[in-house]
N, CA, C and O atoms as CSV, one atom per row, in Angstrom:
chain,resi,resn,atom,element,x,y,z
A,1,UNK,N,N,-65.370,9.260,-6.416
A,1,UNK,CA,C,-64.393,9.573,-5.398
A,1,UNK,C,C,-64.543,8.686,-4.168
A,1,UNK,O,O,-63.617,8.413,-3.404
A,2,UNK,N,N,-65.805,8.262,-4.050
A,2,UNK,CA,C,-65.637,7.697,-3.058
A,2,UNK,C,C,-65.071,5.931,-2.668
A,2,UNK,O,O,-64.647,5.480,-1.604
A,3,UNK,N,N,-65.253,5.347,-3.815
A,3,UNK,CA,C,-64.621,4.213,-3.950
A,3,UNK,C,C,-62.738,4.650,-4.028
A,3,UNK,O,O,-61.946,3.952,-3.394
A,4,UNK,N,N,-62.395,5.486,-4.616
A,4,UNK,CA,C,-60.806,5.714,-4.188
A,4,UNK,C,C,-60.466,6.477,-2.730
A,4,UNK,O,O,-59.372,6.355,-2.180
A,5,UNK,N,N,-61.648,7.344,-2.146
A,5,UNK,CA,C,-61.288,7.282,-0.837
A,5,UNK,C,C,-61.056,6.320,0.245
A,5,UNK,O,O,-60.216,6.345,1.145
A,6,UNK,N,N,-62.273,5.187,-0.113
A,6,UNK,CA,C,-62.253,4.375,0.723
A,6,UNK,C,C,-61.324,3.437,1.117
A,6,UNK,O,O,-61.011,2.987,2.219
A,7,UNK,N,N,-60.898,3.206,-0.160
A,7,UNK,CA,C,-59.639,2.773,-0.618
A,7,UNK,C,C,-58.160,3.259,0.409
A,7,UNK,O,O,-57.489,2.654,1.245
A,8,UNK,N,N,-58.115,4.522,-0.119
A,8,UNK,CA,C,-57.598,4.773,1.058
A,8,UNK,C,C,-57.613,4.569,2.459
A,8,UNK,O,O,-56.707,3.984,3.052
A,9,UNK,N,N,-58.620,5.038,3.000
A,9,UNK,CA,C,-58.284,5.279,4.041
A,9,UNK,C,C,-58.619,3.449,5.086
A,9,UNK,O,O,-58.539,3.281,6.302
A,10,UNK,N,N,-58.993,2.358,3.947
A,10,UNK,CA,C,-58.779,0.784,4.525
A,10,UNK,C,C,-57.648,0.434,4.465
A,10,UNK,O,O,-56.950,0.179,5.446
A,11,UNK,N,N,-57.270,0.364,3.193
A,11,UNK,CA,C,-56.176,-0.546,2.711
A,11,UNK,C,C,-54.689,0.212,2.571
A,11,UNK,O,O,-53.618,-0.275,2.932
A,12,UNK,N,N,-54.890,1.519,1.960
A,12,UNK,CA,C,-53.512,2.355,2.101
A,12,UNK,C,C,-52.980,2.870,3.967
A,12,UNK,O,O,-51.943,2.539,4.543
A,13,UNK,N,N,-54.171,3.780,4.529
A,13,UNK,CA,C,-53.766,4.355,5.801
A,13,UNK,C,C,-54.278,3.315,6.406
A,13,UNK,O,O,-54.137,3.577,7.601
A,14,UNK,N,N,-54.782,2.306,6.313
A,14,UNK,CA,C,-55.599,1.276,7.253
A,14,UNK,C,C,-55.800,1.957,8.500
A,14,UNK,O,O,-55.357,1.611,9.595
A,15,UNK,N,N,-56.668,3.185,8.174
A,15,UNK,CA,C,-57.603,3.848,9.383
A,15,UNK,C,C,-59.091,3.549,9.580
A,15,UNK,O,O,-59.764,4.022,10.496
A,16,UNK,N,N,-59.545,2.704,8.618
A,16,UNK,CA,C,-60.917,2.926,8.392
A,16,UNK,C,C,-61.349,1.826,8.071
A,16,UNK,O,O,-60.427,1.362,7.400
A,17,UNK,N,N,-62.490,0.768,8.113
A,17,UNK,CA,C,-63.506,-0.208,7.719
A,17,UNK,C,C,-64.382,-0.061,6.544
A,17,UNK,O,O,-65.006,0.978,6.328
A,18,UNK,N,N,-64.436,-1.288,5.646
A,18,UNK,CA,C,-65.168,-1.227,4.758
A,18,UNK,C,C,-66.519,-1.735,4.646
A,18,UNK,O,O,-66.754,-2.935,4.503
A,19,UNK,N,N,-67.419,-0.830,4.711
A,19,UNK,CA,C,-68.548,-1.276,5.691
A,19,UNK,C,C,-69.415,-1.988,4.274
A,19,UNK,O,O,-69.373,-1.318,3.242
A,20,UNK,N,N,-70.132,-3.235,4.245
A,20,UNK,CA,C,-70.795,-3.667,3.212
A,20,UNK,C,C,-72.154,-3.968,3.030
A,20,UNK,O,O,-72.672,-4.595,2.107
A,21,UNK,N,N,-72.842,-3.280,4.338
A,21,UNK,CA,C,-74.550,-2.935,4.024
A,21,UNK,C,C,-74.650,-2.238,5.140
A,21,UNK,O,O,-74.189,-2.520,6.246
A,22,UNK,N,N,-75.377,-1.156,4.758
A,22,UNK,CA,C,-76.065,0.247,5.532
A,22,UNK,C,C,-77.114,-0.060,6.472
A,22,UNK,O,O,-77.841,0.889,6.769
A,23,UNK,N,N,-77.401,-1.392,7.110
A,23,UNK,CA,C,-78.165,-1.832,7.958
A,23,UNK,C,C,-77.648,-1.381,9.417
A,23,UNK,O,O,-76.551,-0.847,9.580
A,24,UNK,N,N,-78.410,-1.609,10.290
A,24,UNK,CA,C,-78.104,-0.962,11.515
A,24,UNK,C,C,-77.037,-2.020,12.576
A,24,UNK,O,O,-76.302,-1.791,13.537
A,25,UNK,N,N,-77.416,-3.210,11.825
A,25,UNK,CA,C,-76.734,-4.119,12.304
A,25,UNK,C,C,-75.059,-3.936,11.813
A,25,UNK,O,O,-74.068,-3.855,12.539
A,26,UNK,N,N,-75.142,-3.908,10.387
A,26,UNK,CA,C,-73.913,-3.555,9.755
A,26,UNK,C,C,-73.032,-2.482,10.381
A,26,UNK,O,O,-71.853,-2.537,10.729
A,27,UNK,N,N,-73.990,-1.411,10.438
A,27,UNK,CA,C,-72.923,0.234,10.860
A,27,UNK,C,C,-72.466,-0.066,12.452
A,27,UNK,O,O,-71.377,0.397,12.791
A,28,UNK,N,N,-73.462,-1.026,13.714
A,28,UNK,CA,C,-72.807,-0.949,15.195
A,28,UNK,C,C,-71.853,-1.945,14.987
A,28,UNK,O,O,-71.036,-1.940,15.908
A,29,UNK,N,N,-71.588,-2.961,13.984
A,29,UNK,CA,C,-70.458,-3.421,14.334
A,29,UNK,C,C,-69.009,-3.322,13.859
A,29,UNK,O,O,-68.019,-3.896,14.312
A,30,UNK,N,N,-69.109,-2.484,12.871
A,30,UNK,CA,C,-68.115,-1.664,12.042
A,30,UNK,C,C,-67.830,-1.057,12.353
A,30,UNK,O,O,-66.687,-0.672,12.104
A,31,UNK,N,N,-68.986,-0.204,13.513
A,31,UNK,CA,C,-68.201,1.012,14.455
A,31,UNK,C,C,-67.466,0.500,15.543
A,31,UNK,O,O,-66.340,0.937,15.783
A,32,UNK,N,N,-67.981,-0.369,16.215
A,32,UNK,CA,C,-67.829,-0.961,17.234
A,32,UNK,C,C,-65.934,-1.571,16.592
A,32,UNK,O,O,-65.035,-1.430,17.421
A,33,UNK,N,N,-65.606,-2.092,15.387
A,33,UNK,CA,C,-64.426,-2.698,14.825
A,33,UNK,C,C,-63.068,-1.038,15.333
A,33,UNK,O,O,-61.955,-0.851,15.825
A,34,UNK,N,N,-64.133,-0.346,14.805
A,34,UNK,CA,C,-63.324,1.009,14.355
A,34,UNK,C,C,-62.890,1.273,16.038
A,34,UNK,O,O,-61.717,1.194,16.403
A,35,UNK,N,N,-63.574,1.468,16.605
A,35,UNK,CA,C,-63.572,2.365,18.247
A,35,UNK,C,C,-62.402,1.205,18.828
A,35,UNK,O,O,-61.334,1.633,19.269
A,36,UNK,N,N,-62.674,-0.245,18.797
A,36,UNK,CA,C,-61.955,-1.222,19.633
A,36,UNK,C,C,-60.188,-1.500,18.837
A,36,UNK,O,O,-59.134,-1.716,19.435
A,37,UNK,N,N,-60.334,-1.431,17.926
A,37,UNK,CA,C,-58.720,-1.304,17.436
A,37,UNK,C,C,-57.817,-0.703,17.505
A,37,UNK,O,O,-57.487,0.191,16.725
A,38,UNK,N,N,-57.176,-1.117,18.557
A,38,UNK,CA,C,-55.841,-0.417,19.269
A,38,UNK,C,C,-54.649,0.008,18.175
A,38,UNK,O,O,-53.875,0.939,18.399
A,39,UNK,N,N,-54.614,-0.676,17.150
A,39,UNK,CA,C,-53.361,-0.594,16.120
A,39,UNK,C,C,-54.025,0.648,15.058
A,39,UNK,O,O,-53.225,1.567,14.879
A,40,UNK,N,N,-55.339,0.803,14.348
A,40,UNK,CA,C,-56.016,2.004,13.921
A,40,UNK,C,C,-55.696,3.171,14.938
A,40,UNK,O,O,-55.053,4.198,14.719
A,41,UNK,N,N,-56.280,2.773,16.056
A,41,UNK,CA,C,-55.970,3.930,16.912
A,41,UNK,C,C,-54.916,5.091,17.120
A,41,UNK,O,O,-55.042,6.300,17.314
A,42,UNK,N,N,-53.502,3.994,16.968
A,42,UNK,CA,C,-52.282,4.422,16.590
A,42,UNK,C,C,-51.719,5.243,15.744
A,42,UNK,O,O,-51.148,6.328,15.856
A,43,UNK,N,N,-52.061,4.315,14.594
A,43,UNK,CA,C,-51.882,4.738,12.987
A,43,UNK,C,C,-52.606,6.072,13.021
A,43,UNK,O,O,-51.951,7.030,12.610
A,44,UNK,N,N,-53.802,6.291,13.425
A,44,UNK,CA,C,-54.963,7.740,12.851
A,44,UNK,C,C,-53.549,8.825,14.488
A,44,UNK,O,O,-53.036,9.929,14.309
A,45,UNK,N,N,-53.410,8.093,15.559
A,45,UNK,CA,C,-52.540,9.237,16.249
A,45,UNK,C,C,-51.285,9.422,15.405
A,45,UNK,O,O,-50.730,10.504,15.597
A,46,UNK,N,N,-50.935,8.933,14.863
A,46,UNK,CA,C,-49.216,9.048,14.005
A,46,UNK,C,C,-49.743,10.283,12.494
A,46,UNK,O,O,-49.279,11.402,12.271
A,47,UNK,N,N,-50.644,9.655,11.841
A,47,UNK,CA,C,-51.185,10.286,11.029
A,47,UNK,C,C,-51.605,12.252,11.218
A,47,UNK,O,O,-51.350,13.238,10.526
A,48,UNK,N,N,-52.295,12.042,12.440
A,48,UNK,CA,C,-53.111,13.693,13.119
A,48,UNK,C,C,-51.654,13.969,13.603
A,48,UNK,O,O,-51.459,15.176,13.455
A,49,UNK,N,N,-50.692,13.439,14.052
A,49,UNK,CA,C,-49.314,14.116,14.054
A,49,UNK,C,C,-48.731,14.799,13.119
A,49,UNK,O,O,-48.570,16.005,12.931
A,50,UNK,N,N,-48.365,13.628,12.424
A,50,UNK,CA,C,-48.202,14.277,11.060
A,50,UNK,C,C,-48.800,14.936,10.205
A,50,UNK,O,O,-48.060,15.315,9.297
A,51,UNK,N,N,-50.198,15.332,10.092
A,51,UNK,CA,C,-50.745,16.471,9.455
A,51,UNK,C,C,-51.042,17.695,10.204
A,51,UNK,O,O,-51.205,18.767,9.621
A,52,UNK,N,N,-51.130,17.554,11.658
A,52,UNK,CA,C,-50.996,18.722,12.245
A,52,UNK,C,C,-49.489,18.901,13.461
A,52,UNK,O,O,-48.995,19.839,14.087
A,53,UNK,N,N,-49.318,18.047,13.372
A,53,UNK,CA,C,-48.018,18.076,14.589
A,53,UNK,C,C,-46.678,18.824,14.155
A,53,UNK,O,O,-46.796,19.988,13.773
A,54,UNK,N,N,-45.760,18.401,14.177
A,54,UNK,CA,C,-44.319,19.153,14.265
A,54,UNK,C,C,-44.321,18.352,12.879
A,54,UNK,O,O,-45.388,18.948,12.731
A,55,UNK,N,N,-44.202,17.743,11.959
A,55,UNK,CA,C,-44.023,17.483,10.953
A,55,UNK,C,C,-44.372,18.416,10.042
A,55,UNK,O,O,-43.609,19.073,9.334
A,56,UNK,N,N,-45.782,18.461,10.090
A,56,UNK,CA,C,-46.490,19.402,9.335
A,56,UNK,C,C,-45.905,21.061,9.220
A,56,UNK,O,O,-45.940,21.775,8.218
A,57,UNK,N,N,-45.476,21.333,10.309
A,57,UNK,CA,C,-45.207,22.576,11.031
A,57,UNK,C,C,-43.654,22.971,10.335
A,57,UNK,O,O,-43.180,24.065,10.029
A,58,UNK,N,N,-43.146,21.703,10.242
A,58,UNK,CA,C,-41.819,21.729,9.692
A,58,UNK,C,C,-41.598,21.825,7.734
A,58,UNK,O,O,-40.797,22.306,6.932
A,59,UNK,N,N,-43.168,20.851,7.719
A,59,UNK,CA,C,-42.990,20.679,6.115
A,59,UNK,C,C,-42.986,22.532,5.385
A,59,UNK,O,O,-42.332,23.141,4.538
A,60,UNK,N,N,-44.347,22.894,6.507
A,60,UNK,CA,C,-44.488,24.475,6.195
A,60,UNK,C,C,-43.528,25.084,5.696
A,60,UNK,O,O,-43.353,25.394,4.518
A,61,UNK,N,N,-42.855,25.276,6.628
A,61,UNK,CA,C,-42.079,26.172,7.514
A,61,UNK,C,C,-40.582,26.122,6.109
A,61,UNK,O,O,-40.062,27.167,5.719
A,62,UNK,N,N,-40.255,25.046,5.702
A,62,UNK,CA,C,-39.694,24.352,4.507
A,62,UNK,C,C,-40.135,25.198,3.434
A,62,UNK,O,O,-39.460,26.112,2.961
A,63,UNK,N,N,-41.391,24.835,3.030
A,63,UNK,CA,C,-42.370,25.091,1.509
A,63,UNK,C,C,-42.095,26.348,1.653
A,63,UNK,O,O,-41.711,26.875,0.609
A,64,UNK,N,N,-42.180,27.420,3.092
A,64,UNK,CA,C,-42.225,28.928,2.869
A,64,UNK,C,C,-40.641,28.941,2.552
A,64,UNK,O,O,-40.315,29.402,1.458
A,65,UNK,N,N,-39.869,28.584,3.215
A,65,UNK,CA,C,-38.028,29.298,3.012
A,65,UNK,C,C,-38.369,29.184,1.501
A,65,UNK,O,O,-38.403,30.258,0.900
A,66,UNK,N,N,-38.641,27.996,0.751
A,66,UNK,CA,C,-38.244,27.927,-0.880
A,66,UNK,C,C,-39.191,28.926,-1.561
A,66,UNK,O,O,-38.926,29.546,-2.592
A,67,UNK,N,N,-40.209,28.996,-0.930
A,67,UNK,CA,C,-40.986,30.048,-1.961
A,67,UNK,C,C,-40.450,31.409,-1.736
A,67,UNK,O,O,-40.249,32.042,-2.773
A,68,UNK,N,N,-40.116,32.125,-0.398
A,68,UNK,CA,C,-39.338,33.439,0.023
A,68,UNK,C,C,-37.941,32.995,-1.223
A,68,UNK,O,O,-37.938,33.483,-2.354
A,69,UNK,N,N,-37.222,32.348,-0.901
A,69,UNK,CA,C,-35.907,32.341,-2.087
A,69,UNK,C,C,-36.029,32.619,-3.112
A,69,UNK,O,O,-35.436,33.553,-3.653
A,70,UNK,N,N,-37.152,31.576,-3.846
A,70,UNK,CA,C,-37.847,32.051,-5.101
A,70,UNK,C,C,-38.178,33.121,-5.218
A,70,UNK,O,O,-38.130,33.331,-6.430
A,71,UNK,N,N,-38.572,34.175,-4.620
A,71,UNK,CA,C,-39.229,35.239,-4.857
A,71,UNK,C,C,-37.942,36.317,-5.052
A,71,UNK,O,O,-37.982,37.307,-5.782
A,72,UNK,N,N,-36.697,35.860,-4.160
A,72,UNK,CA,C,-35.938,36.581,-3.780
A,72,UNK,C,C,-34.930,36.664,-4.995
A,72,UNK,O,O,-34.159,37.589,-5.252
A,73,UNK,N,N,-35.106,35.552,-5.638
A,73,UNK,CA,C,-34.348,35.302,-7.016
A,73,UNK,C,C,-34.898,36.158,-8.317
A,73,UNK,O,O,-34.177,36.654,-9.183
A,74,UNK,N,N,-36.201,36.212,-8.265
A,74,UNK,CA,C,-36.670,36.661,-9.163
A,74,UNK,C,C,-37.161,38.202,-9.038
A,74,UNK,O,O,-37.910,38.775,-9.829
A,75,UNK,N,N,-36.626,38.694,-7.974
A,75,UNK,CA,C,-36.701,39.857,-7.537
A,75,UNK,C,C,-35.014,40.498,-7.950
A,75,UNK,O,O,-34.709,41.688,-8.025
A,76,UNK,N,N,-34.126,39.338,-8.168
A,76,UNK,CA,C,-32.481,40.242,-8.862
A,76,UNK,C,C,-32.697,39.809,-9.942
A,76,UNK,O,O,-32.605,40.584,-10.894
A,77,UNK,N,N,-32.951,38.831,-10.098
A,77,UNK,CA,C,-32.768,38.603,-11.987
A,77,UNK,C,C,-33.773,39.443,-12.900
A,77,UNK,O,O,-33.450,39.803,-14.032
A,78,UNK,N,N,-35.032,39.736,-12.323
A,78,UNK,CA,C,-35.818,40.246,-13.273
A,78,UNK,C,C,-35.734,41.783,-13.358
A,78,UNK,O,O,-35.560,42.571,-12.429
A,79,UNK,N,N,-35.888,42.032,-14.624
A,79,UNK,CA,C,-35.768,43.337,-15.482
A,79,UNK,C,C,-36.512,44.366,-14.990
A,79,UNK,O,O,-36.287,45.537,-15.296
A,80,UNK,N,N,-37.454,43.994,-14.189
A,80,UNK,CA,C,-38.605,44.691,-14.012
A,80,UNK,C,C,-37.633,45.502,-12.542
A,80,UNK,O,O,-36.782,44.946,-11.847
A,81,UNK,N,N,-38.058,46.721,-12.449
A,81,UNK,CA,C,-37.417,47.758,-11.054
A,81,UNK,C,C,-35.843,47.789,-11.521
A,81,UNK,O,O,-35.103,47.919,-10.546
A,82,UNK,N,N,-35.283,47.719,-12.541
A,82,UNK,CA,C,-33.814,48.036,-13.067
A,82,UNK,C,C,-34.463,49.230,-13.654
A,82,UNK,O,O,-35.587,49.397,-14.126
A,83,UNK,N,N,-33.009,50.351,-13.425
A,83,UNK,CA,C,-32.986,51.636,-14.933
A,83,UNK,C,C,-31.871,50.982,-15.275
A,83,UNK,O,O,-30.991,50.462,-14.590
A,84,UNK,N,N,-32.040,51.087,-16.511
A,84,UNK,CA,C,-30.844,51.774,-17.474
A,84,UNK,C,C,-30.373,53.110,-17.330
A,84,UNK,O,O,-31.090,54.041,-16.963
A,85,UNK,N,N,-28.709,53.238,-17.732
A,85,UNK,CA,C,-27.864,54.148,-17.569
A,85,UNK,C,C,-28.116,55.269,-18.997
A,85,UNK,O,O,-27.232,55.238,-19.853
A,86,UNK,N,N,-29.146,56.096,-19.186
A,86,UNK,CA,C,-28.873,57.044,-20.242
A,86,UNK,C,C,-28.127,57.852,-20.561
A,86,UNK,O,O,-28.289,58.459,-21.620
């Protein structure tokens, strides 16, 4: 998983650095890449919008109306809580 995360989050969300040795030298300047990039910076604020902002809030808010409908459908069509007329 972690080679397809990483993946992600460099090259797909280009939020993140691909760091290529665990030396101490390696991790301050990868961090140092990460903290100073104004255009990451952006992208990860557009992103935390969209997974928690009014997008998100909206996608919800969406997913619930269709699942309430659904329920609401299958609450007349189904057999189940009908009598029959004896």
């Amino acid at each position: 998983d972690q080679f397809v995360n990483c993946n992600y989050f460099v090259k797909i969300w280009r939020i993140g650095v691909r760091i290529s040795g665990f030396g101490l030298k390696d991790v301050e300047e990868n961090v140092k890449r990460v903290m100073e990039d104004d255009e990451m910076k952006q992208r990860l604020i557009k992103l935390n919008d969209n997974i928690m902002g009014k997008v998100a809030c909206s996608a919800a808010r969406s997913n619930m109306t269709y699942f309430t409908d659904d329920l609401r459908k299958v609450a007349v069509e189904s057999p189940i809580g009908k009598t029959s007329a004896t």
